[in-house]
VOTIRO-567635 format. One line per 3 residues: for each residue x, y, z of C-alpha. Coordinates in steps of 0.05 Angstrom, whole numbers, plus 5000, padded with zeros to 4 digits. Example, Ala and Ser with C-alpha at 12.3 -4.5 7.8 and 13.67 -1.06 7.14 Angstrom:
<sites>
5246,4910,5156  5273,4979,5143
</sites>
This chain:
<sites>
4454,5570,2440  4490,5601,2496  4544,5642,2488
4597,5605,2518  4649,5661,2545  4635,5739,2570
4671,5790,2591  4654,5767,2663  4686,5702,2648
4753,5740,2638  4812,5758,2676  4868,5805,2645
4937,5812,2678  4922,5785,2748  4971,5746,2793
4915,5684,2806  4978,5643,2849  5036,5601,2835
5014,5535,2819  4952,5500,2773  4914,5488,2835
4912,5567,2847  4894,5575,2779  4828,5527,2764
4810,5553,2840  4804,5614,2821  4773,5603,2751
4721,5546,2782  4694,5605,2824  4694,5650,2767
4645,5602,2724  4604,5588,2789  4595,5671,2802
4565,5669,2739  4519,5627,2746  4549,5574,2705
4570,5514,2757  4525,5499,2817  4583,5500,2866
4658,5508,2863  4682,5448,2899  4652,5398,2858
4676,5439,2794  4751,5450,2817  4746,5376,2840
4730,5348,2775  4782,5398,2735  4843,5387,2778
4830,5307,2780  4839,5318,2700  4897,5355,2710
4935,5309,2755  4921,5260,2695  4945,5292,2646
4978,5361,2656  4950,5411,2612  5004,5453,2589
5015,5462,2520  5069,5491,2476  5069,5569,2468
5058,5590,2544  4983,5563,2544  4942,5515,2588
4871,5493,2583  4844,5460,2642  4796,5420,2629
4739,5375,2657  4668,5348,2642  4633,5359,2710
4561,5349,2743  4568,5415,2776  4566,5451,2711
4501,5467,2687  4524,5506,2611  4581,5496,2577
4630,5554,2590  4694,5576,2574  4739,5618,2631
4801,5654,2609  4866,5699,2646  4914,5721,2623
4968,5717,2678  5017,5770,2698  5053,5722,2736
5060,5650,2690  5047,5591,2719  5079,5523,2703
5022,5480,2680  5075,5422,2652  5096,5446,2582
5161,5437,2561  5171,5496,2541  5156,5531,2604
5104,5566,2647  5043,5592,2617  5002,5650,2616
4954,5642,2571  4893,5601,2612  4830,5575,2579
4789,5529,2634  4741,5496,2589  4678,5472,2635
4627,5424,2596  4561,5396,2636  4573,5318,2647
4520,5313,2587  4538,5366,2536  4504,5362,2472
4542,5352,2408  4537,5422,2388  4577,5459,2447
4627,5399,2444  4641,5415,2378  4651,5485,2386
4697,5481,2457  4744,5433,2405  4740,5486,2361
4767,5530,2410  4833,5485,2430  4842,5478,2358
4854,5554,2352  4903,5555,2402  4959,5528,2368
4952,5586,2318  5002,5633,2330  4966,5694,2305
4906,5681,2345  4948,5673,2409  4979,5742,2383
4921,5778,2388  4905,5748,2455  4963,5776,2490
4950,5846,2455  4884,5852,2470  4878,5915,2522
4806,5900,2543  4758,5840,2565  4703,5858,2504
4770,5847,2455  4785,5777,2492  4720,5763,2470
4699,5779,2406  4768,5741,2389  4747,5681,2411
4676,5685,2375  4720,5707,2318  4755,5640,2322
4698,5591,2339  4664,5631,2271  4720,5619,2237
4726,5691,2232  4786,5719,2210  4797,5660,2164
4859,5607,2177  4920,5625,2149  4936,5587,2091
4984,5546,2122  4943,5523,2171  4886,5502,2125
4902,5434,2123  4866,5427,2198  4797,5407,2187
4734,5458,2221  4698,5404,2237  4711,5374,2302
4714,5294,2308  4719,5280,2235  4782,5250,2204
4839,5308,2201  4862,5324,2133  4940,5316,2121
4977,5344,2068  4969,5349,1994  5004,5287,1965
5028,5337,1909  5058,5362,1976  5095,5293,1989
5143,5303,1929  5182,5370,1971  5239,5358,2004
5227,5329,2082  5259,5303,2135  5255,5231,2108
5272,5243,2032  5254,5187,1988  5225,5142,2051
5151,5131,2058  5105,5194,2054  5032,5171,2073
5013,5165,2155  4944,5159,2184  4933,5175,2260
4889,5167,2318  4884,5223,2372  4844,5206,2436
4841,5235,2510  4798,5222,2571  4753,5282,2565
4759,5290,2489  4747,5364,2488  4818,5400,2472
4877,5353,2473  4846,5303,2421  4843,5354,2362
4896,5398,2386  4950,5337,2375  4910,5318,2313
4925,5399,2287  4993,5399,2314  5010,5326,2281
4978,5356,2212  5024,5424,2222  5088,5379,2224
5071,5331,2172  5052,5388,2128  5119,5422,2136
5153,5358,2126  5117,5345,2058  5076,5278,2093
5014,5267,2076  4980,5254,2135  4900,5237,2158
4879,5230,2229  4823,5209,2259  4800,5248,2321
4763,5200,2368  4736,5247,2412  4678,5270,2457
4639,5303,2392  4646,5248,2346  4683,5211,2304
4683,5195,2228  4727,5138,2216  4782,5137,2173
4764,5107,2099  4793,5042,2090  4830,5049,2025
4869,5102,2070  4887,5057,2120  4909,5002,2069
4953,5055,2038  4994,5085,2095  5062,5066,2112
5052,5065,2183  5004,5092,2234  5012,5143,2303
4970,5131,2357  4972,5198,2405  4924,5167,2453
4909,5168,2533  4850,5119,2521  4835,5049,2483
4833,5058,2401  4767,5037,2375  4774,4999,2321
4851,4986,2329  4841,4916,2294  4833,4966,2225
4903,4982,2230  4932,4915,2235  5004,4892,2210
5015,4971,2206  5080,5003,2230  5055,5031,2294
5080,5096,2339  5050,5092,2412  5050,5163,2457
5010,5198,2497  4962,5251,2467  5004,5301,2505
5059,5291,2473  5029,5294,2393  5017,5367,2422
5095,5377,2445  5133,5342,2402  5090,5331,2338
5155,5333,2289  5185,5270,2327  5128,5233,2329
5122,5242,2248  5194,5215,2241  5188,5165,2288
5138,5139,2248  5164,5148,2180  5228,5112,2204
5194,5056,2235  5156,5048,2166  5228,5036,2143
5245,4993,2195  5225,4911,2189  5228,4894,2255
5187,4962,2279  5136,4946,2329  5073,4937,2295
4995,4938,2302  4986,4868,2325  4932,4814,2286
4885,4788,2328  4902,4725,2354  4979,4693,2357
5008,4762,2349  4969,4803,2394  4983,4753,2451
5056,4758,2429  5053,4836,2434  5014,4826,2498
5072,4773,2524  5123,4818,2508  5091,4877,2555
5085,4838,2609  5151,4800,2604  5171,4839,2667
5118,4809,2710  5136,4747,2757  5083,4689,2758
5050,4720,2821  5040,4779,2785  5015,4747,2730
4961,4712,2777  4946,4765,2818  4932,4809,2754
4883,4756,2727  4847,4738,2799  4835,4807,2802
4808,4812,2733  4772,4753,2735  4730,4780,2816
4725,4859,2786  4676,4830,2732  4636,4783,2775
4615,4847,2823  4572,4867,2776  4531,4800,2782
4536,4785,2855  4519,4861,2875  4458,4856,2829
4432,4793,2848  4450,4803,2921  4406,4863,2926
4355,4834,2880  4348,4769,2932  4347,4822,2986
4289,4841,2958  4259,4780,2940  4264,4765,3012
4225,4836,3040  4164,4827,2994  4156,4752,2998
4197,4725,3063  4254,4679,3079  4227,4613,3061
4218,4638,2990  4294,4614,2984  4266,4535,3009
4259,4473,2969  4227,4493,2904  4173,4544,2936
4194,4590,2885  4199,4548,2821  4133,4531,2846
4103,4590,2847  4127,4620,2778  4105,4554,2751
4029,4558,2770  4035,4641,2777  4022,4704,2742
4002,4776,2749  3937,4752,2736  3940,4688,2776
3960,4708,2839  3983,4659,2893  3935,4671,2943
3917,4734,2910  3982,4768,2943  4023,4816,2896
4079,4818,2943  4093,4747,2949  4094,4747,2867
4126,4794,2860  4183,4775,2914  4191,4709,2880
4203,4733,2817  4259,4785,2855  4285,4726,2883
4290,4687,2827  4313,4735,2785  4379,4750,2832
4385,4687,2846  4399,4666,2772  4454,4727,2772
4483,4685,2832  4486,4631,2788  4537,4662,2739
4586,4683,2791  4627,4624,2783  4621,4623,2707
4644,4700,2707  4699,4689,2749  4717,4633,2714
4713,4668,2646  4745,4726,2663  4801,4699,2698
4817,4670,2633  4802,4727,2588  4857,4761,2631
4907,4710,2605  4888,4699,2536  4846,4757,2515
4773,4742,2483  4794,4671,2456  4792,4651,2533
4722,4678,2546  4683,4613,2527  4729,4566,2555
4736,4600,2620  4661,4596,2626  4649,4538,2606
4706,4514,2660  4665,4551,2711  4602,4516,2697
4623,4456,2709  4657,4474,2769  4586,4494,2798
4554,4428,2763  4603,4383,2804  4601,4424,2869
4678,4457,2864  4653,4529,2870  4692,4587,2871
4755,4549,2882  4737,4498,2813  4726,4565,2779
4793,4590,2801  4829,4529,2772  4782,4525,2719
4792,4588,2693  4872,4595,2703  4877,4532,2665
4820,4556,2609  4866,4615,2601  4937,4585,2591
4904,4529,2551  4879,4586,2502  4943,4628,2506
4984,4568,2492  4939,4554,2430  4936,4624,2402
5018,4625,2399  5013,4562,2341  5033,4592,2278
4982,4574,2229  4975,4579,2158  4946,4654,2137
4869,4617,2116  4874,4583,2176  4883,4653,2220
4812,4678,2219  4779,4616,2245  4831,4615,2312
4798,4657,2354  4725,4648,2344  4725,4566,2329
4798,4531,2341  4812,4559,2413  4754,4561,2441
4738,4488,2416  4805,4460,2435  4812,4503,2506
4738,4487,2523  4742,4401,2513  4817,4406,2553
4799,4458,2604  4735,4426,2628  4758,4347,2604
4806,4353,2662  4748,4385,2710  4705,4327,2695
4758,4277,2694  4807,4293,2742  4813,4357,2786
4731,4374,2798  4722,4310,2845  4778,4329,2884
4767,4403,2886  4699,4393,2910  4714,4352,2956
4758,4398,2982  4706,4452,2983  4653,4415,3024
4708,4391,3076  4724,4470,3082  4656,4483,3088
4642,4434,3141  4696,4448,3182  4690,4527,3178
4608,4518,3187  4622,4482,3248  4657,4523,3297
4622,4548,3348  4632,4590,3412  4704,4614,3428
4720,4578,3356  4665,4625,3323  4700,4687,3349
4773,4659,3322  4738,4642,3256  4707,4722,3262
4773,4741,3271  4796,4714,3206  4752,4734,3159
4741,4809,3179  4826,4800,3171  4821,4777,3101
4759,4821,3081  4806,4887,3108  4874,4852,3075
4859,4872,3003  4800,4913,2996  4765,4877,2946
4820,4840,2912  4822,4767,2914  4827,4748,2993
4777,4792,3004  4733,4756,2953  4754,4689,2977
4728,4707,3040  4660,4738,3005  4656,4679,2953
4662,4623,3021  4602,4669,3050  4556,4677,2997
4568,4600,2967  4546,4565,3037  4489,4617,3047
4440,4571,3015  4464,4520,3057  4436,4569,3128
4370,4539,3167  4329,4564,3222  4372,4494,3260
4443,4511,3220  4447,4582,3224  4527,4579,3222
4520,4601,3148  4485,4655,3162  4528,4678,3221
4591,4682,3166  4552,4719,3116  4537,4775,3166
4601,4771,3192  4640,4778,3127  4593,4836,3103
4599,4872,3164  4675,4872,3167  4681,4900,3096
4641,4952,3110  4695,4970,3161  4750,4999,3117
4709,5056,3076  4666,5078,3136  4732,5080,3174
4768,5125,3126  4706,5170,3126  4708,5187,3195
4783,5193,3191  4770,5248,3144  4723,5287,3196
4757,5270,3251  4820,5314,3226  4817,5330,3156
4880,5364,3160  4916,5294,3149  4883,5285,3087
4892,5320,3015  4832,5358,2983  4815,5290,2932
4816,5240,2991  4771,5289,3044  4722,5282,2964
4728,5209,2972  4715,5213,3041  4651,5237,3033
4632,5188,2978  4658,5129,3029  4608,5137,3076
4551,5110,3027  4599,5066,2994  4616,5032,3059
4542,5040,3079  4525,4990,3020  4579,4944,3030
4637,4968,2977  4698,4954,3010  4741,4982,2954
4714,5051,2978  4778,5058,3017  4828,5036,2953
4844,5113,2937  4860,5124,3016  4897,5051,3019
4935,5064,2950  4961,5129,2980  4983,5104,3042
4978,5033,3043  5026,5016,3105  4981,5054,3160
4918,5050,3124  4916,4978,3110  4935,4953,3173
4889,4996,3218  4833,4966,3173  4861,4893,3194
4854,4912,3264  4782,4945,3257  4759,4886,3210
4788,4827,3263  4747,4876,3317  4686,4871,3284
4686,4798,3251  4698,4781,3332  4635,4825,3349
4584,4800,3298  4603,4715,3315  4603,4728,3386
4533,4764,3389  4507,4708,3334  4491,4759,3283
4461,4731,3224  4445,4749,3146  4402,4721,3087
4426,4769,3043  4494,4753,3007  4498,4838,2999
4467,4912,3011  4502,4935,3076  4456,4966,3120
4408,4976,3065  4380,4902,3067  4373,4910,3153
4303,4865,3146  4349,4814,3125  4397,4815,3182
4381,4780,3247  4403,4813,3305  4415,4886,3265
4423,4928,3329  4487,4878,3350  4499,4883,3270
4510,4965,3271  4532,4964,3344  4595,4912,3304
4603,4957,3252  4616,5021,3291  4667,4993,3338
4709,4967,3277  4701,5040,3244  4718,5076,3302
4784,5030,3320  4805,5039,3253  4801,5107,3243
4830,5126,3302  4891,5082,3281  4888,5108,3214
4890,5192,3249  4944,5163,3308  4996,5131,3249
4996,5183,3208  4995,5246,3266  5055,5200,3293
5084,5154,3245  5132,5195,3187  5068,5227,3163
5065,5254,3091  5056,5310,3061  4998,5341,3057
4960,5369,2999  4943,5442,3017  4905,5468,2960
4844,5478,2998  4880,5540,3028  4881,5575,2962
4830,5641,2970  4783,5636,2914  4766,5708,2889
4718,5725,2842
</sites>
């Protein structure tokens, strides 16, 4: 194994700057002088996006940047020690103590382990000791092999903090439990859960710190670390006999529905590291405590505790939240089978898609039955087909997930069932809308019965989804699906039959609501009117077709916009938007439109309404030139589906260049922000 810190990896008593970003600048192009990162961009990138997460400071004048990053090719460890501290977020103060922990985006088990092992140490005072009196590099780093050997042994009162990384932390003897503490004669057994993002050092440095204070307050206390080395659960029979439960977590608990009906404490990992004392008595009070928040069932009682922390929202919130939910899991299906029918259509042509030539083909067809004897054409169909039949669930996923949103798993089934019969009686996406908000409030409503406690287990996988499932999609069949699709093919009709000067207005519109939201759910209303009446396209009614283009071209607008904004003066931009600049130009390329949500969410007054104007610009261009597509997605990368591709990219640029122009004039002109000027930080090594 390699050795994971040198003395070239070390800095003693330099002045690196006066902020974080100075810092991990300096100490990304220390690890990629050695040899250890393949460039220093990408490296400080990824470690200072952690950092704005999370900052990194820890009690005792210490920070440990840290990141998982492509750019790092061995796991490495980079420390200074500062003769000017820097202010990395502690409460306590600035730091000068600096570890920048750099693990490969696929680190193996081993070196995970033993970076952990590392932050663990670092809440020992006598190892932090001997850091600031080392007087040499070589010292620096035979300490910290020292430490990750476990050589010199723990002190005794710091024992209790289990070696091995990722299993379940230790607490207190409960011999322990009978000394005086801060709650004297209240509950003395906890269990925990510690969790971050990266899961290298603040996951098992709050588990040490939480099993320091507990210790000193005679608690017995077990954690379990769920971090980036593995986890070992906690064993049941502990669970069942704590008094209450902490969960120090940045991330989802697995497994949360162990703990239910448990006295619960909910922080940040962070803070089990700053304040692990409070957290300990916060949860040894609320064990006390009968109406303490608590660990919520699954079923009536999680949607309660889900009701309650959203009892700020207004109803449009509430819609907009699920809508949103419901369109970010249908991508997955309609990007897939988009490109998949894209394909279908290069290897075996256009009229693949007409009458039942394909069902035809895979009927009578195999690889060693070839139609005609031609490969491609077999091969295409089964492309074709293949997308097509991920087409066919974007209703049902919206649907489903729309109700999910509202009434957690419970509202799964229901919501797709509501969607698939929105699709069998021609409603479409706006049946699956309806037929998914009411799946979802049908299921909530039912999950808040109170039930008897036999009754409880059978409410979410049988009762709700039985009950929410006949009402939801009994009122589809029997009252709103006629009407709905009705509605739907009058739209349809009317929008499919413009023409001329009436084309360009209808242009107009959609590249407008493609730019409005980036993705959310006009955006998608636009995309979901496109791809649903593409079937309906013909060499004689190519009106279909004209939208299609002309929706996928405008959102391609926004992200290749804010790309060339970026080049055209990068000076307006901070160092993490120039980053996703440079991603936007293949994101926009392939017909992502929420390429540009980091540039809108940081400026959304100039950036969303320049990408109105270059959308409308566009959507104008592609109807009046009579672009067409037969492929519901892919950008530019599906060109042998687009007719009239040269008017296609000559669309596309004018909308990008209007846009980012506007985009570089408003904010050059318009109360313009400040700017992030890290990139000005010299990087010495």
């Amino acid at each position: 194994m390699t050795q994971l810190i040198t003395a070239d990896l070390v800095e003693l008593d330099q002045n690196l700057g006066n902020s974080p970003e100075d810092v991990i600048r300096h100490l990304a192009g220390r690890v990629a002088a050695n040899g250890r990162a393949s460039e220093v961009e990408g490296l400080f990138t990824d470690a200072f996006a952690r950092e704005q997460k999370t900052a990194t400071g820890v009690p005792g004048g210490i920070a440990i940047p840290h990141c998982r990053s492509a750019a790092v090719t061995e796991p490495t460890l980079a420390m200074a020690r500062l003769s000017q501290p820097v202010d990395f977020g502690a409460k306590d103060g600035p730091a000068d103590l600096i570890f920048f922990i750099a693990a490969p985006a696929g680190a193996d088990q081993e070196h995970l382990k033993l970076l952990s092992k590392l932050a663990r140490s670092l809440i020992k005072k006598d190892f932090t000791g001997a850091l600031r009196a080392a007087t040499s590099r070589e010292e620096i780093v035979e300490l910290v092999d020292n430490a990750l050997a476990d050589k010199p042994k723990a002190p005794a009162s710091e024992t209790a903090a289990p070696a091995a990384a990722g299993g379940a932390t230790a607490g207190a003897a409960t011999a322990g439990a009978a000394s005086g503490g801060a709650a004297a004669g209240g509950p003395r057994r906890l269990v925990a859960v510690t969790a971050c993002p990266t899961g290298i050092a603040h996951t098992y440095m709050a588990a040490d710190s939480l099993v320091a204070a507990a210790q000193e307050m005679g608690v017995d206390l077990q954690v379990e670390t769920q971090g980036s080395s593995g986890a070992k659960p906690l064993d049941p029979a502990v669970i069942a006999a704590a008094d209450a439960v902490i969960f120090a977590v940045d991330v989802d608990v697995r497994g949360k529905e162990r703990f239910a009906g448990k006295p619960v404490i909910n922080a940040p990992v962070k803070r089990g590291i700053d304040e692990p004392a409070k957290m300990v008595q916060e949860a040894l009070d609320a064990a006390n405590d009968p109406h303490a928040r608590r660990v919520p069932h699954f079923g009536a009682e999680e949607q309660a505790e889900k009701e309650a922390a959203e009892k700020g929202e207004h109803i449009g919130q509430k819609l907009k939240r699920a809508l949103l939910t419901g369109v970010s899991y249908m991508i997955p299906f309609v990007a897939g089978g988009g490109l998949l029918i894209a394909l279908g259509f290069l290897l075996a042509g256009f009229d693949i898609a007409l009458g039942t030539k394909a069902n035809d083909i895979l009927a009578n067809n195999s690889l060693v039955n070839l139609p005609d004897g031609n490969l491609a054409l077999y091969l295409g169909t089964v492309f074709f087909k293949i997308g097509a039949l991920s087409m066919g669930f974007l209703v049902p996923a919206l649907a489903g997930y729309i109700a999910y949103a509202i009434a957690d798993r419970p509202g799964i089934a229901p919501g797709f069932v509501a969607g698939a019969v929105s699709g069998f009686m021609g409603a479409g996406f706006l049946g699956g809308i309806v037929g998914g908000l009411l799946a979802g409030y049908i299921a909530h409503l039912i999950g808040t019965w109170s039930v008897p406690r036999w009754l409880r287990g059978l409410m979410p996988v049988v009762i709700i989804p039985l009950l929410a499932s006949i009402i939801a999609s009994g009122a589809m069949f029997l009252f709103l699906g006629g009407p709905i699709a009705g509605i739907t093919v009058g739209l349809n009709t009317w929008l499919s039959g413009m023409s001329g000067a009436s084309a360009v207005v209808l242009g107009i519109i959609l590249g407008l609501m493609m730019c409005f939201d980036l993705g959310g759910p006009v955006n998608k209303v636009a995309y979901a009117f496109a791809v649903a009446g593409l079937g309906a396209g013909s060499a004689t009614n190519q009106a279909p077709w004209q939208i299609m283009a002309t929706v996928m071209a405008a959102g391609m607008v926004p992200p290749l916009a804010m790309a060339l904004a970026t080049v055209l003066d990068k000076k307006l931009f901070s160092l993490a938007e120039r980053e996703n600049g440079k991603a936007a130009w293949l994101l926009g390329a392939s017909f992502i439109s929420e390429g540009a949500i980091p540039f809108a969410a940081a400026d959304p007054l100039r950036v969303i309404p320049a990408s109105m104007v270059g959308g409308a610009v566009t959507g104008a261009l592609t109807m009046a030139f009579g672009v067409t597509s037969q492929a519901p997605h892919g950008g530019i990368f599906v060109f042998f589906a687009i007719g009239n591709v040269l008017m296609f990219i000559v669309s596309i640029l004018a909308g990008t260049v209007v846009t980012a122009l506007i985009v570089v004039a408003l904010k050059r002109w318009a109360a313009r922000k400040a700017v992030d000027t890290v990139e000005n930080v010299p990087v010495t090594v």
